[in-house]
C-alpha positions in Angstrom: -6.4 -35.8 -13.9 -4.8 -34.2 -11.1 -6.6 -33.5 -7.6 -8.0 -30.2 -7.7 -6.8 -27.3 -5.2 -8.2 -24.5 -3.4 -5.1 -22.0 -4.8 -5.2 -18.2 -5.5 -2.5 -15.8 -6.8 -2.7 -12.2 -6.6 -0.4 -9.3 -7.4 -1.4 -5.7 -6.2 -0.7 -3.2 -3.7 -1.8 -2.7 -0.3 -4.4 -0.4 1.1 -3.5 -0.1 4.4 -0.7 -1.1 6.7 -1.3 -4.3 8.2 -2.8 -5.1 11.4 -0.3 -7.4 13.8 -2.1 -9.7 16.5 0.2 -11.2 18.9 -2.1 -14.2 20.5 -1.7 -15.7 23.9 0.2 -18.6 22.6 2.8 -15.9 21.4 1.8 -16.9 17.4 1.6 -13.6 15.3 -1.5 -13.2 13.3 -1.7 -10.3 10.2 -4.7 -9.2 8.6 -4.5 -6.8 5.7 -6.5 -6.3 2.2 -5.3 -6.2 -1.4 -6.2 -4.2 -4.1 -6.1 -5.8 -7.7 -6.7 -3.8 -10.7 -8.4 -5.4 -14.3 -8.5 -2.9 -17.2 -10.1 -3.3 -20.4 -12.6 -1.6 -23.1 -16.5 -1.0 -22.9 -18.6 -1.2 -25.7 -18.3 2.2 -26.9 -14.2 1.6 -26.6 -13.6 3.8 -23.6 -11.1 2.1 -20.9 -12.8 1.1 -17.9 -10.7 0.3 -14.8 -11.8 -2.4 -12.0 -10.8 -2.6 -8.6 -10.7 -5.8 -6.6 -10.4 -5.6 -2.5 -9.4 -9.0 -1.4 -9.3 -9.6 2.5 -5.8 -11.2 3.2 -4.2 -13.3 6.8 -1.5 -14.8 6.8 0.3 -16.3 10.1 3.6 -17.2 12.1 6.5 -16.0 9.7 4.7 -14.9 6.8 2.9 -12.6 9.9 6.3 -11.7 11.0 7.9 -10.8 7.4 4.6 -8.5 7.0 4.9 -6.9 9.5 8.3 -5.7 9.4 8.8 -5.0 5.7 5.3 -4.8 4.0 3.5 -1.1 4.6 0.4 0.7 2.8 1.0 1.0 -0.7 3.6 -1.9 -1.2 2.9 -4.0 -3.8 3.2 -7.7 -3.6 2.7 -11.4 -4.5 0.9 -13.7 -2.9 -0.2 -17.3 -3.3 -2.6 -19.0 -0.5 -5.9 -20.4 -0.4 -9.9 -19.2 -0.4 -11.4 -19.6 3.2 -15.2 -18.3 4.3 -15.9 -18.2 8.0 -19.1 -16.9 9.5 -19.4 -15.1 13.0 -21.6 -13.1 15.2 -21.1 -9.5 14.8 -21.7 -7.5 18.3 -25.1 -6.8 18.0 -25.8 -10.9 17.3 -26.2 -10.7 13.6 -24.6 -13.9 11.9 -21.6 -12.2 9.1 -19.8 -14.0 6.7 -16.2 -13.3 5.5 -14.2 -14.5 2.6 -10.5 -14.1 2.9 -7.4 -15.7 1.2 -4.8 -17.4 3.9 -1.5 -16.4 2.8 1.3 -19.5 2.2 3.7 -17.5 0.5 4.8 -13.7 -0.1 6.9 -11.6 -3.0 7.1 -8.5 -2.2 7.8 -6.7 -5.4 9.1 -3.0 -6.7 11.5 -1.0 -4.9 
């Protein structure tokens, strides 16, 4: 059997433009969320649509190619892997966030 991956693929569009973080060591950082759509039939036949909003990161190049050709509304394809972090938010409440590191990008459509 092969050794089993942390690997995710998603095709959709973006709901925002991308925000670009330039860190002190000069590495570019983007953050940016997904939207993936699943349609299909209820019981009583009538077609239901689903929205997914996936938090997305992706750094050094990948940042770079983002942020100079991917903008709000641009769909793409993305392949990375599933990350949770936790943190504590400003008024010292522990949060938890779940977001795909981006390896590589298609961007897709016109």
């Amino acid at each position: 059997m092969n050794t089993l991956r942390n690997k995710v693929q998603l095709i959709g569009r973006l709901g925002q433009d991308p925000e670009i973080v330039t860190l002190e060591s000069g590495k570019k950082l983007a953050k940016f969320s997904l939207a993936t759509n699943d349609t299909y039939k209820d019981a009583t036949g009538e077609k239901v649509e689903n929205v997914q909003w996936h938090n997305l990161v992706a750094w050094n190049k990948t940042a770079e190619i983002i942020e100079q050709y991917v903008t709000k509304g641009k769909e793409i394809a993305i392949e990375g892997k599933l990350t949770s972090r936790s943190y504590d938010d400003k008024d010292g409440q522990k949060r938890y966030i779940t977001e795909v590191v981006v390896n590589e990008l298609l961007m897709l459509g016109k």
